[in-house]
N, C-alpha and C positions, 0 to 999 in steps of 0.2 A: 508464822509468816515466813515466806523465804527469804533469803538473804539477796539482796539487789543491790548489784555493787558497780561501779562508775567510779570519774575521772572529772576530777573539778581544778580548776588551778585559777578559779577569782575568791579572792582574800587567804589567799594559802599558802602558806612560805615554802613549806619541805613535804608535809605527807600530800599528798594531791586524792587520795582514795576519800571515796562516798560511798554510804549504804547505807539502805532499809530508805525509810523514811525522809532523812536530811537530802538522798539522792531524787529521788520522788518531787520535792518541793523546789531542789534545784532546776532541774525540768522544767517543772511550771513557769519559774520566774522564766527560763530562757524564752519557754514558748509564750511568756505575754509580754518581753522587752522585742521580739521580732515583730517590726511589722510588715502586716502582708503584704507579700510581692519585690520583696526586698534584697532577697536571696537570689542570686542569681542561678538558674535550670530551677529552682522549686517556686514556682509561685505560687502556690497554696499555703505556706509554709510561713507562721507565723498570724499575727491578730491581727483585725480592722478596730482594736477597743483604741487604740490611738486618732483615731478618727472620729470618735463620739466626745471626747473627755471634755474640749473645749464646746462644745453644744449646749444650749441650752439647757436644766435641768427639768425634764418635764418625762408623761409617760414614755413616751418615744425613743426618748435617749436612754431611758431607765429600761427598756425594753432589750433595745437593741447591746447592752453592755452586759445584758443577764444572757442573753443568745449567748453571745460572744463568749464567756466564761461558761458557758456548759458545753458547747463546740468545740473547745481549747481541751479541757478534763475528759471530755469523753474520747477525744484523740488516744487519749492514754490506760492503755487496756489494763493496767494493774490500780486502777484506780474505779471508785465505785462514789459518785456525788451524792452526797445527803442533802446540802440544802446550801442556797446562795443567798447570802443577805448583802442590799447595795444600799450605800449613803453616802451621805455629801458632809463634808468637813471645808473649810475657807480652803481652798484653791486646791482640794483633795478629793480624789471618788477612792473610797474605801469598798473593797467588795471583800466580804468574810463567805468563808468556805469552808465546810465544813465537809470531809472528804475521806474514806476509807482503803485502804490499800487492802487487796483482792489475797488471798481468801480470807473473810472472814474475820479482819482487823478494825478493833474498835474505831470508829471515828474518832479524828483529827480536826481539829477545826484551827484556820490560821489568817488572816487579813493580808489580802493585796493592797495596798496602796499608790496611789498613781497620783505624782505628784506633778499640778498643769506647771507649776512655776519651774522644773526644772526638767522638766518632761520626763520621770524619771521611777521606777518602779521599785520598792522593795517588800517583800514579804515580814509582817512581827506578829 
């Protein structure tokens, strides 16, 4: 795998450097705490999955949040999706991903959680 290296300074005291992997998933969270149209000059930039969470739980919603997390991943060219799994937990939409870094690295698999009561996302 190459080495993919970045610049994180949330929960970091002194080294601020990211790579491989832990850089990759940093990413992700940023790309699914934006939401769309939020950014100023980029409106494209960022997710509509903040807009489904409080919706009803039914196909539609369950639809529209699996778009939403394959549209997000495939933005991201060193990444290669295996398979999205979504569920509902008491005031939680859990989407598990299971996701491969480009070339040829075993999947990964790791849980976004979206939590309504605080509006608020972390990757476990």
């Amino acid at each position: 795998m190459p080495t993919f290296k970045g610049f994180n300074t949330i929960n970091r005291h002194h080294k601020f450097g990211m790579t491989d992997f832990d850089l990759i998933k940093r990413y992700l969270l940023n790309s699914f705490l934006i939401r769309e149209g939020t950014v100023p000059g980029r409106p494209d930039l960022g997710t509509k999955i903040w807009n489904f969470i409080f919706d009803q739980n039914d196909d539609t919603t369950r639809n529209a949040i699996d778009n939403e997390v394959r549209r997000i991943i495939k933005l991201d060219i060193r990444l290669r999706l295996e398979s999205v799994n979504l569920s509902y937990n008491h005031n939680t939409v859990i989407v598990e991903v299971a996701v491969s870094a480009l070339p040829n690295v075993a999947p990964e698999t790791f849980a976004l959680v979206f939590d309504k009561d605080s509006e608020s996302l972390y990757i476990s």
